[in-house]
C-alpha positions as CSV (number, residue, x, y, z in Angstrom):
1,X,-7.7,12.9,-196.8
2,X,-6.4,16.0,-195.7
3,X,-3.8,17.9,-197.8
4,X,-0.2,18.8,-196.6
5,X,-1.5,22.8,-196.0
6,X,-4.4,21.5,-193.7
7,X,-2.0,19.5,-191.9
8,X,-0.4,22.3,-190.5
9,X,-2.8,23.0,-188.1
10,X,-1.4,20.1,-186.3
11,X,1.8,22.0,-185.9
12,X,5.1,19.7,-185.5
13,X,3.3,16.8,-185.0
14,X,2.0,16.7,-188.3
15,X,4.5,14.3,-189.8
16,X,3.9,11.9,-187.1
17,X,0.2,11.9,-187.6
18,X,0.0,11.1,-191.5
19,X,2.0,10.6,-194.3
20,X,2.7,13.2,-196.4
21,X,0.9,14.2,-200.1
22,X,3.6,13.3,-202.2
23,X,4.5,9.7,-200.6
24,X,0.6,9.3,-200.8
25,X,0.6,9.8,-204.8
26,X,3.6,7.6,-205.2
27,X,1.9,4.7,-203.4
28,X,-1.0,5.0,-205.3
29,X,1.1,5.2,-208.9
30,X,3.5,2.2,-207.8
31,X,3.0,-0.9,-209.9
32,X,1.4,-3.9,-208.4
33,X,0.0,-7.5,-210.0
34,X,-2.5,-8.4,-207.4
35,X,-2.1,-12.1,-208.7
36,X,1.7,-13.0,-208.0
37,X,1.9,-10.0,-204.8
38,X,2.1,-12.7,-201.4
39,X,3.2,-12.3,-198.1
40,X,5.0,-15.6,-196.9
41,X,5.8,-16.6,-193.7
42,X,9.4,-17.3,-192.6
43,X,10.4,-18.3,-189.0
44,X,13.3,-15.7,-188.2
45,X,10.8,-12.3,-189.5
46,X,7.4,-14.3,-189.4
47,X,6.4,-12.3,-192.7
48,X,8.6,-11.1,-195.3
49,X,6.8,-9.7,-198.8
50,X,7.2,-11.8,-202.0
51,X,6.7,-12.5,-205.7
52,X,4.7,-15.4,-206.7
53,X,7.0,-17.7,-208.8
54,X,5.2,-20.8,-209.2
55,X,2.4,-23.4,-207.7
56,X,3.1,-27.0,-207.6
57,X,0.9,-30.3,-205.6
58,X,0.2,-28.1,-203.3
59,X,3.4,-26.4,-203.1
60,X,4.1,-22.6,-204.0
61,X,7.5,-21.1,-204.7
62,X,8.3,-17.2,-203.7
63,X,11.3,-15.1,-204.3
64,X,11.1,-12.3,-201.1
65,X,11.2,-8.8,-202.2
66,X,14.1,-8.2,-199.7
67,X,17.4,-10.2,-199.9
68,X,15.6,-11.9,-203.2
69,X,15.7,-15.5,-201.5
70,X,13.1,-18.7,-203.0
71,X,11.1,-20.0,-200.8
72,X,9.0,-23.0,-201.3
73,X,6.3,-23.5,-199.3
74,X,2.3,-25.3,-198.1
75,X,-0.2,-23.1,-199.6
76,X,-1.6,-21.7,-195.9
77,X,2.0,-20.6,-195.6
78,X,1.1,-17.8,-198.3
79,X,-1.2,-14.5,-197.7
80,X,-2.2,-11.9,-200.0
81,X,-0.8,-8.7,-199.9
82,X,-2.8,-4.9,-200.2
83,X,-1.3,-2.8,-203.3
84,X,1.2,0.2,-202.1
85,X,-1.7,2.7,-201.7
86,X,-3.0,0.7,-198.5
87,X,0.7,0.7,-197.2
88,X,0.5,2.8,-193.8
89,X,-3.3,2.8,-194.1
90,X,-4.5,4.9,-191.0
91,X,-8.4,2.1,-190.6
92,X,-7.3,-1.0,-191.2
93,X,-11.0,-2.3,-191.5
94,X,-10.5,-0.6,-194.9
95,X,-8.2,-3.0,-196.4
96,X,-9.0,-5.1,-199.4
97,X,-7.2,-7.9,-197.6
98,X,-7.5,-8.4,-193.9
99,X,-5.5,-11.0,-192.8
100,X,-2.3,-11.0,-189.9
101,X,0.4,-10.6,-192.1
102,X,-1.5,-7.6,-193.8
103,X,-2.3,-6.0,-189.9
104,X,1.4,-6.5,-188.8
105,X,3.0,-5.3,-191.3
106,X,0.6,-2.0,-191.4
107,X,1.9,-1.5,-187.6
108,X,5.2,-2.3,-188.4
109,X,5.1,0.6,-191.7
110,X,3.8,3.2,-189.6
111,X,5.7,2.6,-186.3
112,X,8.4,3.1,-188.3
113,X,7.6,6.3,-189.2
114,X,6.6,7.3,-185.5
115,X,3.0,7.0,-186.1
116,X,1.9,5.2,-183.1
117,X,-2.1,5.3,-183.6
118,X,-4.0,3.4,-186.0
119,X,-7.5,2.8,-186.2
120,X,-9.1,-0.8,-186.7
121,X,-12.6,-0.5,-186.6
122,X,-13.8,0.6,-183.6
123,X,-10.7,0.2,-182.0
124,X,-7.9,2.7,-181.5
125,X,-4.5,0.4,-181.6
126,X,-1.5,2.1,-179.6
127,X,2.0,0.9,-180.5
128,X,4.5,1.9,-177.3
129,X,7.6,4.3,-179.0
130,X,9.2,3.9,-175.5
131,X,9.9,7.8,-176.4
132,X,8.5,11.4,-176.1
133,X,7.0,12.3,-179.6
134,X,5.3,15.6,-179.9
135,X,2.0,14.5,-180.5
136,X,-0.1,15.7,-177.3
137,X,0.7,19.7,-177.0
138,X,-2.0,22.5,-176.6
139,X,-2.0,22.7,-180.5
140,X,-2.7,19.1,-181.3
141,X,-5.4,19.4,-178.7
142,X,-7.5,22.6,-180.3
143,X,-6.8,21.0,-183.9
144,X,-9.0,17.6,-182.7
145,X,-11.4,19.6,-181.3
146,X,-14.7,19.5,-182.6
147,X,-13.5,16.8,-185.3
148,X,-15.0,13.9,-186.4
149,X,-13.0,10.9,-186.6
150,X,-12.8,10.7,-190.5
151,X,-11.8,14.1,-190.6
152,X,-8.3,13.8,-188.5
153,X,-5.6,11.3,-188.6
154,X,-6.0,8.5,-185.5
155,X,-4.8,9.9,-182.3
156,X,-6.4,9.2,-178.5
157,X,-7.4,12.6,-178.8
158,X,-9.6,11.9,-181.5
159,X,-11.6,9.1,-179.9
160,X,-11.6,11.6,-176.9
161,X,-13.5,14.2,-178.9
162,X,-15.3,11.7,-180.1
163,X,-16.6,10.4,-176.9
164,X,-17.2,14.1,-175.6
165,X,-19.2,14.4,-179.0
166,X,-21.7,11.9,-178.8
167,X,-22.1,12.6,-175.2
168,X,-23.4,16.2,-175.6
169,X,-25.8,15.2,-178.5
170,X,-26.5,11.6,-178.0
171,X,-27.2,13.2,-174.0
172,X,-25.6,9.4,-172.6
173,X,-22.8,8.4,-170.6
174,X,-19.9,7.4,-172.6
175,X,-16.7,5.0,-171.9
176,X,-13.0,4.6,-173.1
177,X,-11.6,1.2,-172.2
178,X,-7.5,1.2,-172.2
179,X,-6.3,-2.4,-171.9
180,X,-3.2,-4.3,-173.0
181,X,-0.8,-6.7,-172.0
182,X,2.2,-4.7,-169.2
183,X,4.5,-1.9,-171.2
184,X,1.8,-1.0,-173.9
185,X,0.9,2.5,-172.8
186,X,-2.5,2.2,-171.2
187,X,-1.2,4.6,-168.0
188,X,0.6,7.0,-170.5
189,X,-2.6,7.0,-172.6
190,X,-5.3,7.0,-169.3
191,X,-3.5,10.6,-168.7
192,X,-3.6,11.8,-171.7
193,X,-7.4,11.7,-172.3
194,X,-7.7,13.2,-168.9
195,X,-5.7,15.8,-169.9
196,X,-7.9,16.4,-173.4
197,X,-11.2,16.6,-171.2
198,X,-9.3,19.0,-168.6
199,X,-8.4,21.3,-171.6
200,X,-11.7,21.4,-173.6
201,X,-13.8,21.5,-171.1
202,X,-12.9,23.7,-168.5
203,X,-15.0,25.1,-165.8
204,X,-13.4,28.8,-166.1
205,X,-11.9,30.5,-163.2
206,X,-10.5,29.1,-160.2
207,X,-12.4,27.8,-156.9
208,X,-12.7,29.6,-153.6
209,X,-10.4,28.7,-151.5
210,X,-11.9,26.2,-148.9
211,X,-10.1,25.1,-145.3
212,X,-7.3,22.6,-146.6
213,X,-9.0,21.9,-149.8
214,X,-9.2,23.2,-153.3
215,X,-5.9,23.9,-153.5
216,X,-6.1,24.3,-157.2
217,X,-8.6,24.2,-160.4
218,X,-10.5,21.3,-160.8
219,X,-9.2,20.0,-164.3
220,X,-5.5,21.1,-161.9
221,X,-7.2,18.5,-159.4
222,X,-7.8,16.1,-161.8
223,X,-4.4,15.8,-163.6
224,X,-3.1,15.8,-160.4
225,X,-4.6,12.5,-159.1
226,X,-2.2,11.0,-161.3
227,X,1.4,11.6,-159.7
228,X,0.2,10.8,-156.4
229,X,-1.6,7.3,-157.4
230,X,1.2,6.5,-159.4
231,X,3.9,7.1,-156.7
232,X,1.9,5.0,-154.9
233,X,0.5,2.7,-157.0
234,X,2.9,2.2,-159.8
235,X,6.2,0.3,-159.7
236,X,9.5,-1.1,-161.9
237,X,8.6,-4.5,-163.4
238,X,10.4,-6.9,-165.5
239,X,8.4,-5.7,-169.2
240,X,7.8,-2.1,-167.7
241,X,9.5,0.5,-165.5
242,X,6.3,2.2,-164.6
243,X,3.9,-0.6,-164.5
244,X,0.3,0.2,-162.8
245,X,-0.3,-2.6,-160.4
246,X,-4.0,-1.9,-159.5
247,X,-6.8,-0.8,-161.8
248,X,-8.4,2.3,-162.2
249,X,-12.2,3.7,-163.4
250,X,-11.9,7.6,-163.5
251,X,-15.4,8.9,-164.3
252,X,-15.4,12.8,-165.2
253,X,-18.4,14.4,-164.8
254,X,-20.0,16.9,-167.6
255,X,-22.8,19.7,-166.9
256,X,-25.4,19.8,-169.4
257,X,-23.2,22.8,-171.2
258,X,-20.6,20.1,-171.6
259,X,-18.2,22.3,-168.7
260,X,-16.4,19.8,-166.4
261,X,-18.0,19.3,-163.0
262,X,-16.1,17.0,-161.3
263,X,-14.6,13.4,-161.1
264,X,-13.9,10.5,-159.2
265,X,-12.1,7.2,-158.8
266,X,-12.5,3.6,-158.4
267,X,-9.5,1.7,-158.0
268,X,-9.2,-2.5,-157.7
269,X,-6.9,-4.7,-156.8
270,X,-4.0,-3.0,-155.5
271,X,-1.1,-5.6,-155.4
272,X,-0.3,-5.6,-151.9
273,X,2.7,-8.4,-151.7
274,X,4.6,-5.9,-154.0
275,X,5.4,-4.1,-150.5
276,X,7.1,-6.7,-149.2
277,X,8.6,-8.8,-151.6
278,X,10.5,-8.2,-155.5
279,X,11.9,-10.2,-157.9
280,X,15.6,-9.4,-158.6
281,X,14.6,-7.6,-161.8
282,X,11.8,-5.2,-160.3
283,X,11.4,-2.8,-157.4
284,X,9.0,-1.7,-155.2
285,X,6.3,1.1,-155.3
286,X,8.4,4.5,-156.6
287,X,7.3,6.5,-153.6
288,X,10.0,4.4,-151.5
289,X,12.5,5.2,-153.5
290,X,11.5,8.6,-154.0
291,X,11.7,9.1,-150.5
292,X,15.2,8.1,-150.2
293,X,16.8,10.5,-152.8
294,X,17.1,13.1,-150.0
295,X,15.7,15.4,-151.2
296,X,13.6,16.6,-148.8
297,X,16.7,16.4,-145.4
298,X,14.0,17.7,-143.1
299,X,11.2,14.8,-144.1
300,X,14.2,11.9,-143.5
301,X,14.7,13.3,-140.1
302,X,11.0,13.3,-139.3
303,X,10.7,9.8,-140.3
304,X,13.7,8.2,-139.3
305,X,14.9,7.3,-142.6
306,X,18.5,7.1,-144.5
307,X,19.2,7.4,-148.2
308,X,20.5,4.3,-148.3
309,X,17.8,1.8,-149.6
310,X,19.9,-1.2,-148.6
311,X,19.1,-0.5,-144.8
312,X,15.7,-1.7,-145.7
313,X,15.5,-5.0,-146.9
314,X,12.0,-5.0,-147.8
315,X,12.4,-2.6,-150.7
316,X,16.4,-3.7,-151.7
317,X,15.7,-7.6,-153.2
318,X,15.4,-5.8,-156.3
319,X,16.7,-2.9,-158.4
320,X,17.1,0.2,-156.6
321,X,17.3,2.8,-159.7
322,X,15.8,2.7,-162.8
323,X,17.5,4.2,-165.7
324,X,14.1,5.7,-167.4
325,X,12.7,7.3,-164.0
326,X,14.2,10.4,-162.4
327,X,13.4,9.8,-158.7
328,X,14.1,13.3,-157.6
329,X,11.7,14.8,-160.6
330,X,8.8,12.0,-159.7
331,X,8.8,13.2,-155.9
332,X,8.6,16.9,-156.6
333,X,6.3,15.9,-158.8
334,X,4.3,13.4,-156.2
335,X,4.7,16.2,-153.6
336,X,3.2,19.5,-155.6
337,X,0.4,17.1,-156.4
338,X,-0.6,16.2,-152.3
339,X,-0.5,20.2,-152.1
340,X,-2.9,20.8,-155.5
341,X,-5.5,18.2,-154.6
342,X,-6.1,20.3,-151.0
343,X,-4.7,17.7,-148.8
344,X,-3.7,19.3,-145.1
345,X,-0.7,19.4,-143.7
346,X,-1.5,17.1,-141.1
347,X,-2.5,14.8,-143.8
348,X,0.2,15.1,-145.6
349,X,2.6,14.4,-143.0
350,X,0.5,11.4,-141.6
351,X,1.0,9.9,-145.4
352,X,4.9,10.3,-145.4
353,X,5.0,8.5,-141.8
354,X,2.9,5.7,-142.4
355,X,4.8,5.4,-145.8
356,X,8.1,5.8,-143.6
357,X,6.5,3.1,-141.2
358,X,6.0,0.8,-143.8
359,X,9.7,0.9,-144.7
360,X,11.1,0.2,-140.8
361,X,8.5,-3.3,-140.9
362,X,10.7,-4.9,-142.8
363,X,13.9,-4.6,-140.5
364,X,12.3,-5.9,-137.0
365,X,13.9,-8.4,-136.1
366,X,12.8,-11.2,-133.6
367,X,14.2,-14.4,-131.9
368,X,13.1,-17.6,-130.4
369,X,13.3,-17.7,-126.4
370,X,15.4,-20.3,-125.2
371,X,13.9,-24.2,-124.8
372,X,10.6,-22.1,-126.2
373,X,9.0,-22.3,-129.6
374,X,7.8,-18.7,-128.8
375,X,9.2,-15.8,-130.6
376,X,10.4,-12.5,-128.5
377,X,12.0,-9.1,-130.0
378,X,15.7,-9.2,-130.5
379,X,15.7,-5.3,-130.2
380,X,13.3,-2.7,-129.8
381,X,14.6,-0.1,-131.7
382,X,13.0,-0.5,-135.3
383,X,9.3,-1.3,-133.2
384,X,9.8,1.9,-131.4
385,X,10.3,3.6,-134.8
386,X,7.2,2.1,-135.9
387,X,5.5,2.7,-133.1
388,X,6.6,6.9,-133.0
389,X,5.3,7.2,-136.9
390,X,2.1,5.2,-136.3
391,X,1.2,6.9,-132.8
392,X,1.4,4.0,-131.1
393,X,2.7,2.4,-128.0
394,X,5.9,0.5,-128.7
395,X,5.5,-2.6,-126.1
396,X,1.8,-2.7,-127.1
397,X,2.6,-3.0,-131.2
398,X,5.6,-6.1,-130.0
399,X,3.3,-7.5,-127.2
400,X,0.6,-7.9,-130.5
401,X,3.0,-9.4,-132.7
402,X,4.8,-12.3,-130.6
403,X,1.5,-12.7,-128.2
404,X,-1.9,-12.0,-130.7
405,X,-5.0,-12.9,-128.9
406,X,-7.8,-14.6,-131.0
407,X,-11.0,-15.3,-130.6
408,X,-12.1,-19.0,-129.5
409,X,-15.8,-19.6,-128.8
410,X,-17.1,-16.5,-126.8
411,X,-13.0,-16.1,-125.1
412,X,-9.9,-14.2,-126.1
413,X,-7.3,-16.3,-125.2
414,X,-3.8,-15.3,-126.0
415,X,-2.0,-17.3,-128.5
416,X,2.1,-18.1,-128.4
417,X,3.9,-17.2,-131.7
418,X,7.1,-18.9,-133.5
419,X,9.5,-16.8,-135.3
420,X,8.6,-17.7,-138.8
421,X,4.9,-16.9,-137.8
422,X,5.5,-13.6,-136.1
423,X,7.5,-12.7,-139.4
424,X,4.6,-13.2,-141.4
425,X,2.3,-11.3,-139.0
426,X,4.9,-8.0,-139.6
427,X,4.4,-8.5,-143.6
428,X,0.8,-8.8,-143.8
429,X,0.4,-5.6,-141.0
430,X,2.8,-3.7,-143.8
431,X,0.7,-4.4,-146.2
432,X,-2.6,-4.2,-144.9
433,X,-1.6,-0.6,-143.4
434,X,0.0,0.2,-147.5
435,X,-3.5,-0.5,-149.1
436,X,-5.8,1.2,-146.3
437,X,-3.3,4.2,-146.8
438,X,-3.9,3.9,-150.4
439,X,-7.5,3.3,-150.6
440,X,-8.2,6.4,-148.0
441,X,-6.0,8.3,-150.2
442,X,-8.4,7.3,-153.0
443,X,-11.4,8.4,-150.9
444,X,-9.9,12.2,-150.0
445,X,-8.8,12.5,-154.0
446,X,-12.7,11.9,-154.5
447,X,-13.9,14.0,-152.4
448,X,-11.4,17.0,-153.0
449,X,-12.2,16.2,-156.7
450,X,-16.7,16.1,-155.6
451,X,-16.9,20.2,-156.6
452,X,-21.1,19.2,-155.4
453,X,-21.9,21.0,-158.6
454,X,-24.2,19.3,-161.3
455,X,-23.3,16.0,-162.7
456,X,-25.3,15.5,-165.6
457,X,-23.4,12.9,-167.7
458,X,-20.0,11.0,-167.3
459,X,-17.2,9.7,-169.2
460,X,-15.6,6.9,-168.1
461,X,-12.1,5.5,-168.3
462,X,-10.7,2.3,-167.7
463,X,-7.4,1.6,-166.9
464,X,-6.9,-2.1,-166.1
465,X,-3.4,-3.7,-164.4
466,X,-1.2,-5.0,-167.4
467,X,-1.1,-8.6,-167.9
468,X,2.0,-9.9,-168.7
469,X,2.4,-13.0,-171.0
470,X,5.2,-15.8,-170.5
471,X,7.0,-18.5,-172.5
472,X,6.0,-22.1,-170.6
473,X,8.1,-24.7,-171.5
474,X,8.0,-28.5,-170.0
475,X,5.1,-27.6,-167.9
476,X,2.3,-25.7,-166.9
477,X,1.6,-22.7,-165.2
């Protein structure tokens, strides 16, 4: 265990890595009777710690350690407890006693103190401080380096180094899976090791500028990826206010020296009816919103947009602003990273209108003809919107719409629309035009990111959608 001085080569994030000397040689003086030390459960705090009293038919007695109440209760109902010196233990595969209560409580000690990583096993277990803690700067970064993990208190970075280790002299592909149920971290984490390999292992000198690519370094490229897919990609939920809703492989790519080579992306299951529909509680994808702060005047005007999110009721049904999120900061940030990843300016602009054309889908408006079932514009002027961003011909995009022609045998025969139906049509064209935006965006990120140098290993890193997990009462889902 590594003394207060040698802690200090994590800088200000030493206190929230590891509990200091002195509380470490209290714990391990404290008294403790291993024979009447329980933890009991109790329904309002689930676990509370206790003193053995008495056992009885299959009954035990325990006065709690805090607020000194008896409790009598089953024997399952009782669980023994670690003595002081495990208390904030950093591996919890270490304990004498592994049970839930012992686990929880562990967390609960060290979250508490702002220590948000501890080890179980293999596993690295991330609790979510819903705050910035100073636990990720350059200095933290060059004191994991070259560590093994017994040698540094639990932190993503460690099982980073780790990875980076065994893939230089074990000469094989290594993985990091990031999973958890939606608001745990895994995006915020995702980043963060991308941002350890980008700072270890960087190529050295910038590349050669290239016609509308390589706009900056490749571990710049890299980091980048991240605003853009998120702005895109991420969005306000009920349990989290920057909630992926697709998942994401990132494989970075090693030489044999261990220098970065490049990277590249997979991404799965984008969720598409988030374009077009929000419960009260959530919002959209950011990049709408971001949009709309007006921050860029010029890039309203070009795609006929207001500020005022209400004029489009596709992205209103929720909530427009979210306390935690600076709209105006996450589109600078969104817009520096198009320009670092290389993307042209044509490009560029072609993803603002087709995002801009996504927005207008949702205020066409039709009505039925008279003594018809058959749906017919009621105005043109959000289709010729549409049609201006897209490059396409107004009449044709409405004519396509109200009057589709399918296939029927070897014949296209046109087909007669009702409103309802031609309503539909405009949602799923919104969102199948969203996702092919955001999958080609995907593409170009891997290519810009594809530097054609060496690849020699990889080091994968999965970040899966967030599941969420509800009460079901009376029912099932």
């Amino acid at each position: 265990m590594s003394t207060d001085a040698e802690m200090a080569a994590y800088g200000p994030a030493c206190v929230f890595l590891r509990k200091p000397e002195k509380e470490r040689i209290e714990a391990q003086t404290a008294p403790f009777d291993a024979k009447t030390a329980f933890f009991v459960a109790e329904p309002k705090e689930m676990y509370l710690k206790g003193k053995l009293i008495s056992r009885e038919g299959g009954k035990v007695t325990v006065e709690t350690l805090e607020g000194h109440q008896k409790l009598t209760v089953k024997e399952d109902d009782i669980h023994p407890m670690n003595p002081p010196k495990f208390d904030k233990l950093e591996d919890m595969a270490m304990m004498t006693h592994l049970n839930e209560p012992c686990v929880l409580y562990n967390l609960k000690e060290r979250y508490a103190a702002w220590m948000i990583y501890t080890y179980s096993g293999l596993f690295c277990v991330t609790v979510n401080p819903y705050k910035w803690l100073p636990v990720y700067d350059s200095v933290v970064v060059e004191a994991y380096r070259g560590k093994k993990r017994i040698e540094a208190p639990p932190h993503i970075f460690s099982i980073s180094d780790n990875a980076y280790q065994f893939m230089l002299t074990d000469r094989e592909n290594q993985s990091v899976l990031i999973t958890g149920e939606s608001g745990a971290g895994k995006t915020v984490n995702t980043k963060r090791v991308i941002q350890y390999f980008a700072t270890i292992a960087v190529v050295g000198g910038k590349k050669e500028q290239q016609a509308g690519k390589m706009q900056g370094s490749l571990e710049d490229q890299i980091i980048a990826a991240n605003p853009l897919l998120e702005a895109y990609g991420n969005a306000k939920t009920v349990r989290n206010d920057n909630s992926s809703r697709f998942g994401k492989f990132i494989r970075i790519h090693f030489a044999t020296s261990g220098k970065l080579a490049s990277a590249d992306i997979e991404t799965y299951l984008l969720e598409k009816s988030r374009v077009t529909f929000q419960l009260s509680a959530e919002r959209s994808y950011h990049i709408f919103y971001q949009l709309m702060t007006g921050h860029k005047p010029e890039l309203l005007e070009a795609l006929l947009i207001t500020t005022n999110p209400y004029d489009y009721p596709m992205i209103s049904q929720g909530e427009i602003t979210v306390k935690s999120i600076d709209d105006v900061e996450e589109f600078i940030a969104t817009d520096t990273a198009i320009d670092i990843l290389g993307f042209s300016a044509d490009e560029k602009i072609g993803i603002y209108k087709l995002t801009g054309a996504c927005l207008h889908h949702g205020s066409m408006k039709f009505k039925q003809k008279q003594r018809e079932e058959q749906a017919e514009p009621d105005g043109t002027e959000d289709a010729d919107k549409i049609a201006y961003l897209m490059g396409l011909n107004s009449a044709d995009v409405l004519k396509a719409l109200c009057y589709p022609r399918v296939k029927v045998g070897n014949e296209f025969v046109t087909k007669g629309q009702t409103v309802p139906q031609v309503h539909n049509s405009v949602m799923a064209l919104c969102k199948s035009v969203y996702e092919k935006m955001f999958l080609w965006m995907v593409v170009r990120i891997n290519e810009m990111l594809d530097t054609k140098q060496a690849r020699n290993f990889f080091i994968g890193v999965l970040d899966i959608a967030g599941f969420e997990i509800f009460d079901v009462s009376g029912g099932t889902l």
